[in-house]
N, C-alpha and C positions, 0 to 999 in steps of 0.2 A: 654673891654667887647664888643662884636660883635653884633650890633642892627638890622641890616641890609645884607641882601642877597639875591643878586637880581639874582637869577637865571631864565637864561634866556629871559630877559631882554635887549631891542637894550640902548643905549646911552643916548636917547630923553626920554625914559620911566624911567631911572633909575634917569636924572635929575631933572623930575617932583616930584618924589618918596621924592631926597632929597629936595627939597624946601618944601614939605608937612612936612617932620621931622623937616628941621630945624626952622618952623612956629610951631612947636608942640612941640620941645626943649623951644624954647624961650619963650611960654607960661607957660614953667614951671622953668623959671629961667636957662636952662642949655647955655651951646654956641654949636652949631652944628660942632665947628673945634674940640670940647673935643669927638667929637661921630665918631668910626672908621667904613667906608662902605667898605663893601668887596664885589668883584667878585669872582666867583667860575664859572668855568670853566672845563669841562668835556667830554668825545665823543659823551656821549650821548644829550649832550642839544648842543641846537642851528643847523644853518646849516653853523657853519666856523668852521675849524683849526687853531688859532694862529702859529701850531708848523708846516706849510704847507710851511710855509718861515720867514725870519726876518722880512721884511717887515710890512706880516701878523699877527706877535706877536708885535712890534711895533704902529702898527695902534689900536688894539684892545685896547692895556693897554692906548695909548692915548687918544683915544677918552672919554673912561673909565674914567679918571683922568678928563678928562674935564666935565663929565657929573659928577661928586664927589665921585667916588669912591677911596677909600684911601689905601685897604689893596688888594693882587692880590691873587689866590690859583688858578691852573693850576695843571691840572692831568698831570701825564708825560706824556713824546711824545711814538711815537713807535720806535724802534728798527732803523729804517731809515731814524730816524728825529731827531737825534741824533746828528746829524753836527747842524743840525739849534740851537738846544737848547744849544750847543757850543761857535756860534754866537752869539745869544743874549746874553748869560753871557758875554761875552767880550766886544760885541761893545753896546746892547741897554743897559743894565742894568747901566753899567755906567754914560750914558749918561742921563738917568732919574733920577740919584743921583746926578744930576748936576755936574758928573765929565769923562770928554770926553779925555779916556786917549788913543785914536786910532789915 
């Protein structure tokens, strides 16, 4: 179940966010690792492109991940970002699964 979506939201806010829940989990018994946060990620919110370079998809989902966000949802790229989202299946994605097969 999806408790959480922080759109458009930088890192710093979304890790406030989660320490506020999982102080509000724990007052009711639950564990904040059983609750999934999601990023959602769209043209219209924010002022960056993840799908602008690997890099740029890279840094977002990690920072993301360190501020607790757990589940990702990215609108597709465009038409000419289509190499990058290539890339990232091949080289980040694995590498976030903890399996670095480049």
């Amino acid at each position: 179940m999806l408790e959480v979506a922080s759109f458009g939201l930088k890192p710093p806010e979304v890790a406030a966010r989660v320490i506020v829940m999982g102080e509000a989990a724990s007052t009711r018994g639950r564990s904040l690792a059983a609750i999934r946060r999601a990023f959602l990620w769209a043209p219209w919110v924010g002022g960056f492109d993840p799908w602008s370079s690997v890099e740029a998809f890279a840094d977002v989902v990690g920072r993301s991940r360190g501020a607790g966000v757990t589940d990702f949802v990215f609108d597709e790229p465009q038409l000419a970002q289509w190499k990058v989202l290539e890339r990232v299946a091949s080289i980040v994605l694995p590498r976030l699964r903890g399996r670095d097969d480049t």
